[in-house]
Backbone bond lengths (Angstrom), bond angles and torsions (degrees), N, CA, C in turn:
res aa  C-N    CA-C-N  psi(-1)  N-CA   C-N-CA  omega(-1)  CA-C   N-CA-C  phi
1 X - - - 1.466 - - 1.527 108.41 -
2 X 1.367 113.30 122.54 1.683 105.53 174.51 1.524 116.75 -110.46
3 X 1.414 114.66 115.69 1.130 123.06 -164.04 1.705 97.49 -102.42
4 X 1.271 117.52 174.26 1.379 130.26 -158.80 1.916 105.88 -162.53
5 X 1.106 109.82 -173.89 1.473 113.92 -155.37 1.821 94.18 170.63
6 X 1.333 115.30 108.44 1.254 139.59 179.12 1.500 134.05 -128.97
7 X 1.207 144.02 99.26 1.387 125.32 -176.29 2.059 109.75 -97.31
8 X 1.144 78.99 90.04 2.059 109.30 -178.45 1.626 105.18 -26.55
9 X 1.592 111.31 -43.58 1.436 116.30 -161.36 1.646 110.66 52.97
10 X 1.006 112.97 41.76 1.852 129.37 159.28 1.522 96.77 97.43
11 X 1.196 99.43 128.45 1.624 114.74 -171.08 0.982 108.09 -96.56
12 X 1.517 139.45 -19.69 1.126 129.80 157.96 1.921 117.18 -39.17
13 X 1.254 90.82 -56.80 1.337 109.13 -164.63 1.749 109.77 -63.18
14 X 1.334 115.93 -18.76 1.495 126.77 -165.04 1.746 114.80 -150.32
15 X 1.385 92.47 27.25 1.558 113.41 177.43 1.874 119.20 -51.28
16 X 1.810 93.69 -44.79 1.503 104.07 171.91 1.223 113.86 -68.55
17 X 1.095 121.30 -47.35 1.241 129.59 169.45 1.768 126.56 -13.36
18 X 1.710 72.64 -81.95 1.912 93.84 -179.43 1.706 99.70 -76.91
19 X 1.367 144.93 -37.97 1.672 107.82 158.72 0.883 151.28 -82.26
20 X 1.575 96.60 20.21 1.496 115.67 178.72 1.666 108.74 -78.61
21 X 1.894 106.41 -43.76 0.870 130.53 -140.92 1.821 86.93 -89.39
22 X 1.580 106.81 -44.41 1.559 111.74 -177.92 1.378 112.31 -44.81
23 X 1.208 122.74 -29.99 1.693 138.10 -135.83 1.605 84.82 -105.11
24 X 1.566 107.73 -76.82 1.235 106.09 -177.00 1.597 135.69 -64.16
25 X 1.361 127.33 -8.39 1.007 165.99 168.20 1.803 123.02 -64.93
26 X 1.775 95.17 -37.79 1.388 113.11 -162.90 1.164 120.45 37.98
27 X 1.333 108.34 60.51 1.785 112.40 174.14 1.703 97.61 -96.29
28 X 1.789 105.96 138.95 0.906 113.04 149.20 1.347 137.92 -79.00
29 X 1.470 117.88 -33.74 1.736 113.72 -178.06 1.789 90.44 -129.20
30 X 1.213 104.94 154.25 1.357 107.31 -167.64 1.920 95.90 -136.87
31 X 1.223 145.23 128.16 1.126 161.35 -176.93 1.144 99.95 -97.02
32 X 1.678 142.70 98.64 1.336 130.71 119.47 1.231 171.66 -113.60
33 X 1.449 132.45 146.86 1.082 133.85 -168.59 1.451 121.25 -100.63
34 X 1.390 109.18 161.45 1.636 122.19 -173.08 1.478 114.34 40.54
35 X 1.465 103.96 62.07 1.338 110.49 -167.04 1.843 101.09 -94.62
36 X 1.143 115.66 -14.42 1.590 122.54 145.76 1.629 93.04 75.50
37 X 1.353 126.90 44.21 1.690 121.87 162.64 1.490 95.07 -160.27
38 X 1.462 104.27 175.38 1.310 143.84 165.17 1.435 110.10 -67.00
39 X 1.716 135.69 163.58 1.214 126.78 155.89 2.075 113.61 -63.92
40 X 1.105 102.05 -6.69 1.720 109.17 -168.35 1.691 99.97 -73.79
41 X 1.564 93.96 -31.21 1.374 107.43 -168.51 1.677 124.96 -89.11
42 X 1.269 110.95 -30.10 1.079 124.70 -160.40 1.797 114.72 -74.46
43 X 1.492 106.68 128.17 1.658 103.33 173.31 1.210 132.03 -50.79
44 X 1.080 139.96 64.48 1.530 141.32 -160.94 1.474 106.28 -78.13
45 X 1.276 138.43 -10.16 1.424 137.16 -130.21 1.769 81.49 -125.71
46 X 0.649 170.28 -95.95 1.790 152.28 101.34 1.305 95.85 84.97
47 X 1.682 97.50 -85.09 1.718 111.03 -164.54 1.404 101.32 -57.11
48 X 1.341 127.45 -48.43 1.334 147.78 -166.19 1.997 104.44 -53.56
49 X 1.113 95.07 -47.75 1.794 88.56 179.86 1.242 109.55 -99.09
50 X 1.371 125.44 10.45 1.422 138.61 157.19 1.337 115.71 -77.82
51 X 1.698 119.76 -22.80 1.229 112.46 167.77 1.878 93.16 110.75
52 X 1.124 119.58 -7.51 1.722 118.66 -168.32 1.667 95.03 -105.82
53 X 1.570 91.26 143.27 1.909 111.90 156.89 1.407 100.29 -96.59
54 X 1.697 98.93 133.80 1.489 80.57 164.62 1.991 96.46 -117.44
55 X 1.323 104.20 166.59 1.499 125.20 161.12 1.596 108.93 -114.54
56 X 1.268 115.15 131.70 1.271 133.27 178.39 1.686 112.93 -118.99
57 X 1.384 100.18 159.63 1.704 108.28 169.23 2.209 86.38 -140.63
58 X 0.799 117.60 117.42 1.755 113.93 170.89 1.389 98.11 -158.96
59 X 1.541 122.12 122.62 1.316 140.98 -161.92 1.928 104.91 -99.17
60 X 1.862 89.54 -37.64 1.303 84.82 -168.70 1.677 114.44 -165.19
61 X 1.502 141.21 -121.86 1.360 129.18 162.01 0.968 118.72 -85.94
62 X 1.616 117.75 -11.07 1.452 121.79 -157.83 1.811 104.03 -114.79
63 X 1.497 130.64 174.64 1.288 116.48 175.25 1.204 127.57 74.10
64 X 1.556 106.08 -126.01 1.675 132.43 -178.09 1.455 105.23 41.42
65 X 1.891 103.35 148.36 1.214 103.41 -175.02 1.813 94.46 -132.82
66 X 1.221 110.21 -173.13 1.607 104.54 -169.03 1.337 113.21 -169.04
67 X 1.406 130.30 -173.19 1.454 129.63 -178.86 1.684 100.73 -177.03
68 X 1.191 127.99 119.10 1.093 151.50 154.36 1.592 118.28 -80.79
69 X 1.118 115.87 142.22 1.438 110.91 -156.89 1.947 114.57 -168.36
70 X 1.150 120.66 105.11 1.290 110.43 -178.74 1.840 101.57 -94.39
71 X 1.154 112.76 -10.74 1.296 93.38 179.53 2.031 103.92 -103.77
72 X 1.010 112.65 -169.34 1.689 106.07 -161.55 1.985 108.26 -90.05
73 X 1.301 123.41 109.01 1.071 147.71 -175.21 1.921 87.81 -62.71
74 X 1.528 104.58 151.96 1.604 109.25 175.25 1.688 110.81 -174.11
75 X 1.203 111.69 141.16 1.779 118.39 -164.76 1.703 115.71 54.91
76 X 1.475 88.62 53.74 1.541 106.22 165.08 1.262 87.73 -41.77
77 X 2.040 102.31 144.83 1.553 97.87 159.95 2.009 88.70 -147.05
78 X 1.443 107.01 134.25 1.375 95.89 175.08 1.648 107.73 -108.54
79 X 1.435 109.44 137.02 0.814 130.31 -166.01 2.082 121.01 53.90
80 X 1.539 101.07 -165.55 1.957 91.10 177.11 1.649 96.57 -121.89
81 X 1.364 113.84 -169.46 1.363 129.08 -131.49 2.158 76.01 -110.89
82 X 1.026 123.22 105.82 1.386 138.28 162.02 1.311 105.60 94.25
83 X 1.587 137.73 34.12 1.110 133.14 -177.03 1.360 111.61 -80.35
84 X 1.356 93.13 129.35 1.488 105.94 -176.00 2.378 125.19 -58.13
85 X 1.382 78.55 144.03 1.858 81.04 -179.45 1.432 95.10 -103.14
86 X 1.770 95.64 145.19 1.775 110.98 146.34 1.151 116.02 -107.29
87 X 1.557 110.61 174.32 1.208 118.37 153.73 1.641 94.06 122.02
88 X 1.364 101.75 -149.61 2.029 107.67 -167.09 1.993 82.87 -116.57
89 X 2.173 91.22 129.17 1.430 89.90 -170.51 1.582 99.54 -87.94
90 X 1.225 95.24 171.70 1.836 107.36 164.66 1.001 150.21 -42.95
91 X 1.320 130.19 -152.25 1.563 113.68 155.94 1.465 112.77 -81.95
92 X 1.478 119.04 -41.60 1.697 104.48 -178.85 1.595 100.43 -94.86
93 X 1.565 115.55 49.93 1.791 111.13 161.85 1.406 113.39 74.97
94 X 1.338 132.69 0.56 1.304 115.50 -172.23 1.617 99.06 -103.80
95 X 1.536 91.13 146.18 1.454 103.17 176.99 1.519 119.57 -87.00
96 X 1.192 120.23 144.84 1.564 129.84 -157.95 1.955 91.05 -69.58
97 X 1.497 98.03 158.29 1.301 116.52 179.52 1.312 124.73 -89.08
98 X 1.271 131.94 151.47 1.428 107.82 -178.09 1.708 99.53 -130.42
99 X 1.815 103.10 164.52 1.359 101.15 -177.78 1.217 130.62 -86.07
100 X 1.374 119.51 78.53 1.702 107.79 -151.40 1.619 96.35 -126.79
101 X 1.359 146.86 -5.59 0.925 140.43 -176.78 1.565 130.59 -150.76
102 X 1.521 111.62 136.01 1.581 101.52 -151.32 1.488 99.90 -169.19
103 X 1.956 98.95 105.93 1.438 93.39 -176.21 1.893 113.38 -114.35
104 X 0.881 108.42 167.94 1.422 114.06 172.71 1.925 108.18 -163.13
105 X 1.628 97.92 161.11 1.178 116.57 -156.98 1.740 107.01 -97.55
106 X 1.157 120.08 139.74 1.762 122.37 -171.49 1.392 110.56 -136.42
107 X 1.328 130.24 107.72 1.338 126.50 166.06 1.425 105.59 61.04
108 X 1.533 137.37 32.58 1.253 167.81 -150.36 1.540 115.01 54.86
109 X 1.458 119.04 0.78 1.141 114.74 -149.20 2.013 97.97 -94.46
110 X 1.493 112.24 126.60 1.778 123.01 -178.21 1.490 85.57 -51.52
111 X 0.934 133.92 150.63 1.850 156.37 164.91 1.833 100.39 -133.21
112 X 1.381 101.56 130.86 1.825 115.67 168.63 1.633 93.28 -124.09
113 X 0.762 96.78 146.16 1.645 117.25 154.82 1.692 120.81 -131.36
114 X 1.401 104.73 84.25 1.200 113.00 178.93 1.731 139.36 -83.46
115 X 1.097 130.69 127.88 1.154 115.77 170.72 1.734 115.85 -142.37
116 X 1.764 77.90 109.16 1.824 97.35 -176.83 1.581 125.82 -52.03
117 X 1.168 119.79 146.87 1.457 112.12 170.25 1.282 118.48 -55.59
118 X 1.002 110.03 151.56 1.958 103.96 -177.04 1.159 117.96 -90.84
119 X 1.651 135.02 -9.02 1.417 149.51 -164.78 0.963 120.12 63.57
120 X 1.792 127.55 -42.79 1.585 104.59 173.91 1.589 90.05 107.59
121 X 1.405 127.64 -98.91 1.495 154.05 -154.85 1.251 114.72 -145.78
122 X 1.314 116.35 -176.83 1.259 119.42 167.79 1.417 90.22 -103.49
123 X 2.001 111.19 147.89 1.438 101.07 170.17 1.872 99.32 95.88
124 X 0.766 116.78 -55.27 1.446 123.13 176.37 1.427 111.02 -30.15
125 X 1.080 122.28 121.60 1.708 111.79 157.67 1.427 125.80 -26.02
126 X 2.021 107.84 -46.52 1.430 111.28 -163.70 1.437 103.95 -81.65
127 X 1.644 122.38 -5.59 1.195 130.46 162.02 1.238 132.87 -63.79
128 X 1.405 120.80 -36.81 1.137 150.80 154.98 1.748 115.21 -49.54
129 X 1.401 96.54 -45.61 1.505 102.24 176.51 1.192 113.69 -86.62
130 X 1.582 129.91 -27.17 1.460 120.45 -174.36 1.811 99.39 -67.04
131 X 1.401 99.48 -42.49 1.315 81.11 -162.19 2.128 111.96 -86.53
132 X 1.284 102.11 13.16 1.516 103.18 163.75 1.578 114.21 -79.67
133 X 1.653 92.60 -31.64 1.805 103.09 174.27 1.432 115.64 -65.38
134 X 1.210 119.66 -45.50 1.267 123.91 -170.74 1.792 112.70 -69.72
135 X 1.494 103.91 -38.06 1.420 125.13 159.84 1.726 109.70 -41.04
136 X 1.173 108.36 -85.75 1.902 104.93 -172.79 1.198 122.71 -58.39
137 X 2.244 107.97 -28.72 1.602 97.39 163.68 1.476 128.64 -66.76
138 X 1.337 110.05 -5.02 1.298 97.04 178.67 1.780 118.79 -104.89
139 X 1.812 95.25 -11.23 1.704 104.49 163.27 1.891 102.07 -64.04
140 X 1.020 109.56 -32.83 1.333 104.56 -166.16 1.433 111.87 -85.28
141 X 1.389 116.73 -25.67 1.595 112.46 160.71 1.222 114.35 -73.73
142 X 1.202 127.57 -59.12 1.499 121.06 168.34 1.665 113.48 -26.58
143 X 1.379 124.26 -28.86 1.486 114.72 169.84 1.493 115.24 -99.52
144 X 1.750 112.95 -1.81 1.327 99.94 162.42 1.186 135.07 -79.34
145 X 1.598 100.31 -11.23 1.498 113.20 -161.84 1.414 107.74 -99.04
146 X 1.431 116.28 -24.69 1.355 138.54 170.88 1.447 87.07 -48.25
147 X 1.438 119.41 -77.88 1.717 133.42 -139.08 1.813 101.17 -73.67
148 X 1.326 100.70 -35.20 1.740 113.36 -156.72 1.739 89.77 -106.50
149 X 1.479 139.65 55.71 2.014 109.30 -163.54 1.317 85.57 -67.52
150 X 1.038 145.17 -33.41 1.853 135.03 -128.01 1.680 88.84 -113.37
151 X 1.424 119.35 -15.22 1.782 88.89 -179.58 1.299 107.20 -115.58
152 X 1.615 89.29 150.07 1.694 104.95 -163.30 1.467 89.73 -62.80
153 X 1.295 102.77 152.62 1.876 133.81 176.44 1.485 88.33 -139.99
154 X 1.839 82.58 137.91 1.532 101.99 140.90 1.241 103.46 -167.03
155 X 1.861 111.40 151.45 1.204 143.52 158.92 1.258 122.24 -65.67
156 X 1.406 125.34 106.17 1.278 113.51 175.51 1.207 120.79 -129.41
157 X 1.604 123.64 165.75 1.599 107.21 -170.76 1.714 115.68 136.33
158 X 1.502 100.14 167.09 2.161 101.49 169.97 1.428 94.23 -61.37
159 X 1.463 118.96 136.67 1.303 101.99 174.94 2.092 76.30 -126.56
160 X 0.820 124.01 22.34 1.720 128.89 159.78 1.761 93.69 34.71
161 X 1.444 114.77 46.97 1.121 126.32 167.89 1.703 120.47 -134.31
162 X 1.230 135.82 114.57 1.041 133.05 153.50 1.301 141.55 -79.85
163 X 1.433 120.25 68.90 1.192 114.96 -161.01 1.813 137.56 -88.95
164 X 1.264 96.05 35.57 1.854 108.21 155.82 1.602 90.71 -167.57
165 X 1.563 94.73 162.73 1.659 108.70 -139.61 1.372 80.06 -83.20
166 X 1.636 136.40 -24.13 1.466 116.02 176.23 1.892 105.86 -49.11
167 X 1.146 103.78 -50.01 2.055 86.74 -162.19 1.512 113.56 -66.02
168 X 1.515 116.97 49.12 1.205 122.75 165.07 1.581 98.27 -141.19
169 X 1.040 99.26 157.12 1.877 120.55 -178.27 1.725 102.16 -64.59
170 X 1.071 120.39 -50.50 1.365 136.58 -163.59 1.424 112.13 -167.50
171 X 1.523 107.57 96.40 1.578 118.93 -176.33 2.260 96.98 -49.70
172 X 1.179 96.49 -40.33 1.947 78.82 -159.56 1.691 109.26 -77.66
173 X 1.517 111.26 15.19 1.656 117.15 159.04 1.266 120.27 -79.88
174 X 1.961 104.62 -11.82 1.366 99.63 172.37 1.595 129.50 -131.61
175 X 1.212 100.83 25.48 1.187 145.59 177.81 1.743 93.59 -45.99
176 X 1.566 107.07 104.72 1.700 118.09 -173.11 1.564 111.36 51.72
177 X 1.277 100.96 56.72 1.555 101.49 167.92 2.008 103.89 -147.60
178 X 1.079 146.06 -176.59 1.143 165.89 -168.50 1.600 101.96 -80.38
179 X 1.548 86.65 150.05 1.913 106.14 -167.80 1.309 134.41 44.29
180 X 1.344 107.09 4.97 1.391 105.75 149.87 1.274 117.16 -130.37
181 X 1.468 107.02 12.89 2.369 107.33 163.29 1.121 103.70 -61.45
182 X 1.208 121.27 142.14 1.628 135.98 155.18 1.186 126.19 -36.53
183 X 1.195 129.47 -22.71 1.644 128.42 163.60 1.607 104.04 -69.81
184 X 0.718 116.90 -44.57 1.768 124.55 -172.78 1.004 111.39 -57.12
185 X 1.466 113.26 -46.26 1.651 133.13 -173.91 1.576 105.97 -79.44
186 X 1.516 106.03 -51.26 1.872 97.46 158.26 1.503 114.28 -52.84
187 X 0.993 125.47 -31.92 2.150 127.12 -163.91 1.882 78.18 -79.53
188 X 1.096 119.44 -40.55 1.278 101.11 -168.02 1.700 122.98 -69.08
189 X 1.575 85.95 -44.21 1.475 110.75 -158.67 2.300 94.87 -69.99
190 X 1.213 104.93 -18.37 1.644 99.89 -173.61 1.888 94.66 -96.16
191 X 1.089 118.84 18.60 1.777 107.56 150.55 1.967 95.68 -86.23
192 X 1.216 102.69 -33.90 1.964 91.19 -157.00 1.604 90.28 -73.04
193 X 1.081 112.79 -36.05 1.575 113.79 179.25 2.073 114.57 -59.12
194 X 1.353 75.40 -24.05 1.798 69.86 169.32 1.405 128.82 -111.31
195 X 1.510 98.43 13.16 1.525 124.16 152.43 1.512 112.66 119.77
196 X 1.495 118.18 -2.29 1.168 122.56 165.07 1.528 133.10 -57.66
197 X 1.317 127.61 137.62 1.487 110.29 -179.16 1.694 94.87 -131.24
198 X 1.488 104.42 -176.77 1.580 113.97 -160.17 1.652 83.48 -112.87
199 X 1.500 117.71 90.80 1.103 133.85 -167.51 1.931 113.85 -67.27
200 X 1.829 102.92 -12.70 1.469 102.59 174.41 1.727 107.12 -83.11
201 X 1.105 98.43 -54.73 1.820 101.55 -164.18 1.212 132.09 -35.17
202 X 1.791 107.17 -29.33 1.295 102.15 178.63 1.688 112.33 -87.39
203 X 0.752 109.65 5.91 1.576 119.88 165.25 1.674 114.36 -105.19
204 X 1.382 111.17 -39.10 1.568 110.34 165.84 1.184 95.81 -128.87
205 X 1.810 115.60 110.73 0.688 120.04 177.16 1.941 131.30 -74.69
206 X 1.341 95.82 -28.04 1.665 128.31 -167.72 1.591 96.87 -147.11
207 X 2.320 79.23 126.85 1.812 82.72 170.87 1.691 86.01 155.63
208 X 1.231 109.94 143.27 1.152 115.61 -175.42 1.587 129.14 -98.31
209 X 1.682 142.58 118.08 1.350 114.00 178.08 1.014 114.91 -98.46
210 X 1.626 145.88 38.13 1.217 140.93 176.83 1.487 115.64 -161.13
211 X 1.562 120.32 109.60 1.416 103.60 164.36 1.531 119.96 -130.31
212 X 1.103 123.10 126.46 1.253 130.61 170.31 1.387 127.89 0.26
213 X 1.219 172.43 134.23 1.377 175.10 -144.33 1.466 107.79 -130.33
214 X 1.651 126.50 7.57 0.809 129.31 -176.67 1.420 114.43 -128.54
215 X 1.480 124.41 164.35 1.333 100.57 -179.29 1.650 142.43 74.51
216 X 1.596 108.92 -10.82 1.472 135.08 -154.30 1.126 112.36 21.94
217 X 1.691 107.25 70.64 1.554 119.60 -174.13 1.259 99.15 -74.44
218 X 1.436 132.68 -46.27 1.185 129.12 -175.29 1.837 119.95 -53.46
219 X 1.318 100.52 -68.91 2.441 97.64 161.23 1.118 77.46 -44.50
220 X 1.552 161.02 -112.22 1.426 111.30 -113.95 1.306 117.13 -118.82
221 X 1.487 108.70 59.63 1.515 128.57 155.40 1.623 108.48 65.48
222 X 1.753 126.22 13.23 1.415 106.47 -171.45 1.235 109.01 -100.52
223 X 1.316 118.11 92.57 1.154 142.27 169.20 1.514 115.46 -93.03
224 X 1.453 100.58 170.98 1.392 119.35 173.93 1.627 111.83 -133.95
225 X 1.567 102.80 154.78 1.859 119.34 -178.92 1.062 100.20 -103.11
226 X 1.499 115.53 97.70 1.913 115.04 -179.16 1.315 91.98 -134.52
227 X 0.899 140.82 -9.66 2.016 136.30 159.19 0.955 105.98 -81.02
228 X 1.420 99.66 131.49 1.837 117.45 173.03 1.519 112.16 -142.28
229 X 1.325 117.63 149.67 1.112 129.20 159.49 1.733 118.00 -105.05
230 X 1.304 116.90 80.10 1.535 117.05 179.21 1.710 141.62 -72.78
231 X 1.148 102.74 64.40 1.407 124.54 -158.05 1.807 115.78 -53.01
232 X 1.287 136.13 123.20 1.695 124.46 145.61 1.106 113.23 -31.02
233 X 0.857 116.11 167.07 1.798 140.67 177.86 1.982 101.93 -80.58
234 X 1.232 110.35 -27.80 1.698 98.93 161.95 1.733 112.44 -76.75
235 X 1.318 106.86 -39.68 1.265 119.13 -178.90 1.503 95.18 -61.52
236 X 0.903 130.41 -90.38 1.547 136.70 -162.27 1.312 117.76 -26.25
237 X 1.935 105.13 -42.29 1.468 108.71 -169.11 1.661 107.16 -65.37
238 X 1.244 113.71 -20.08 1.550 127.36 -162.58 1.441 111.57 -91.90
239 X 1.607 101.80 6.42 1.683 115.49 178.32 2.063 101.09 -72.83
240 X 1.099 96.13 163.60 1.725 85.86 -177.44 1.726 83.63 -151.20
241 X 1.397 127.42 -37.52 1.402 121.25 -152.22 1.786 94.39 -167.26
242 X 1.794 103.81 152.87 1.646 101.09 -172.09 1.441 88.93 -139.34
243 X 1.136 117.58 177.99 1.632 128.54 132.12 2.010 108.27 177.66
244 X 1.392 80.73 165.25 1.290 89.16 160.02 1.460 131.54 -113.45
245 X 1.139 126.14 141.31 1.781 130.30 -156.87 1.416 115.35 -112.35
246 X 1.282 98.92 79.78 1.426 133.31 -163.93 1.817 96.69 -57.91
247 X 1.153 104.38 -65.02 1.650 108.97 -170.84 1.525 99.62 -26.15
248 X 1.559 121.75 -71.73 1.224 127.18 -145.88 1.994 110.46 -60.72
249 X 1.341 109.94 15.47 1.368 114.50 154.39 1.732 115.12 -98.28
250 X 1.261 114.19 9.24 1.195 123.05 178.68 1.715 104.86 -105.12
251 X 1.172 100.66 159.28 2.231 97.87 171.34 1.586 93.51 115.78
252 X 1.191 85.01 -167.91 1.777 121.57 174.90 1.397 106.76 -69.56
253 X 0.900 128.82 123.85 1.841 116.35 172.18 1.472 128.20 54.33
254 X 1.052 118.52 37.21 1.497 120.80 -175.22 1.824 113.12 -63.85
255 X 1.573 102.79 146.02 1.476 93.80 167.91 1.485 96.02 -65.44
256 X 1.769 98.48 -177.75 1.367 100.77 165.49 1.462 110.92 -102.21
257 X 1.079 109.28 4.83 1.933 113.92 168.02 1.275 87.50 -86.22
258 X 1.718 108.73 177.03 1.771 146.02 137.37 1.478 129.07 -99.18
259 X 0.834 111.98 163.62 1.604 105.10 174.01 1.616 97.58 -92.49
260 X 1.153 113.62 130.59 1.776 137.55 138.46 1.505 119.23 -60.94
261 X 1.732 129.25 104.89 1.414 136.77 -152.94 1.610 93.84 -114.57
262 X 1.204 122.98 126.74 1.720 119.77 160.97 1.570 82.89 -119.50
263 X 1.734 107.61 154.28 1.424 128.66 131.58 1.108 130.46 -76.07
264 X 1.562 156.08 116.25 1.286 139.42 123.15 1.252 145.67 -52.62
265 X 1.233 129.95 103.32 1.861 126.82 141.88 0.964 130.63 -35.81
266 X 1.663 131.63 70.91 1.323 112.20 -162.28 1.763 99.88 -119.76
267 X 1.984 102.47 29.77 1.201 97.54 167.74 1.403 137.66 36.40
268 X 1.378 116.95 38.17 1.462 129.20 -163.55 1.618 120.80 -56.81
269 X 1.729 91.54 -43.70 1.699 103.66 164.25 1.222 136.54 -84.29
270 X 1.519 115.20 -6.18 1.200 107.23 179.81 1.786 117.59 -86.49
271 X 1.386 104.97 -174.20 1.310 103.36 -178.84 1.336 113.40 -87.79
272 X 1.543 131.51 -12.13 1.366 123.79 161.90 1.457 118.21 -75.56
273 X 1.452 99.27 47.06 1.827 85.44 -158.68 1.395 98.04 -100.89
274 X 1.782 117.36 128.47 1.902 117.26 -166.35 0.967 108.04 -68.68
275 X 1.457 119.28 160.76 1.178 134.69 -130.94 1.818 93.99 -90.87
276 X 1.264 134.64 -20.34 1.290 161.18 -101.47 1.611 81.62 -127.20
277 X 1.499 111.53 -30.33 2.263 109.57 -171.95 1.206 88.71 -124.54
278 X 2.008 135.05 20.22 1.195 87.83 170.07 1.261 119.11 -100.83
């Protein structure tokens, strides 16, 4: 099964794009982020003669997360269990929700499609909130992994974190600014502590999924590593092949992300096949 992890930057806008790319690509499950609509809004008719279902969570212009899928999606879940709201709260104080997270189940395998707050600054409110987000998603994996040990998980998605000073172009451009402060890098560093690993790197070790649209960061390569695929230790073992798909920041309209590609072995036909897909 080859799963993927993309932040679209509004799919409306780059719809051909990504089923061009699904098709030719042969991805089976596709992860996306900042897909920037509503379900009222969203191109379904695309994915649809491409052969993909998609499931969405998109509140509004901003955000939204998603999943494309030719094989059968199951235990939709929108959003996690105390995820924090921004914004200006209501009448009884609660702060509005946002569309950033959205998992479902594939050939047994947990699927997230995440997309982290970006912080803004240091000091920022939304700073404050990324890293409360990053905080409960990982209380809340810690009880998935408890409940689920044997099924593969993974996190995937902008996780608007750089966590070693290589996945930046030049650490002193960001010198007191966001995703590379040490709290971030701790919010990051306590998924590996709860047994998760960054299931591409050791296969690609160096390589960037994000560069700026400004500046012609991209000609001269100053990018950043803020897509991840954060796999369990069932998940991980079921890695076979990775990469990152550098081209697709090249063309007509490119996001300013790439897609992040794993393979799985999840041996569906054979007779060792766990008990967990049958």
């Amino acid at each position: 099964m080859r799963v993927a992890t993309w932040n679209v930057n509004s799919i409306r806008a780059r719809v051909g794009r990504v089923t061009d790319w699904l098709v030719r690509e042969d991805i089976d499950v596709l992860a996306m982020q900042e897909i920037k609509c509503k379900e009222s809004q969203f191109p379904f008719e695309p994915f649809t003669e491409a052969g993909y279902e998609v499931e969405l969570h998109g509140l509004n212009q901003w955000n939204g997360v998603a999943f494309a899928s030719r094989l059968p999606m199951e235990e939709l879940t929108v959003g996690f269990e105390g995820v924090p709201g921004f914004g200006k709260p209501d009448e009884n104080g609660v702060l509005p929700s946002e569309a950033r997270a959205l998992g479902v189940t594939v050939n047994g395998v947990r699927l997230w499609s995440l997309y982290v707050p970006n912080g803004r600054m240091l000091g920022d409110p939304h700073y404050d909130y990324k890293l409360a987000w990053l905080q409960q998603l990982a209380d809340d994996t810690r009880k998935w992994l408890a409940e689920h040990p044997d099924q593969p998980l993974a996190l995937m998605g902008d996780w608007n974190v750089a966590p070693l000073d290589s996945d930046v172009w030049d650490l002193s451009v960001f010198e007191g600014a966001t995703h590379v402060s040490p709290p971030e890098r701790a919010a990051f560093a306590e998924f590996e502590q709860l047994g998760l690993t960054d299931v591409v790197r050791p296969l690609v070790p160096t390589g960037y999924t994000y560069w700026d649209y400004k500046q012609l960061r991209f000609p001269r390569n100053e990018g950043m590593r803020i897509d991840f695929i954060m796999g369990s230790a069932p998940f991980a073992s079921l890695v076979t092949d990775a990469r990152i798909d550098r081209n697709e920041r090249k063309g007509d309209a490119p996001s300013d992300h790439v897609p992040v590609v794993v393979d799985l072995d999840l041996d569906l036909e054979g007779e060792d096949t766990p008990m967990i897909f049958g």
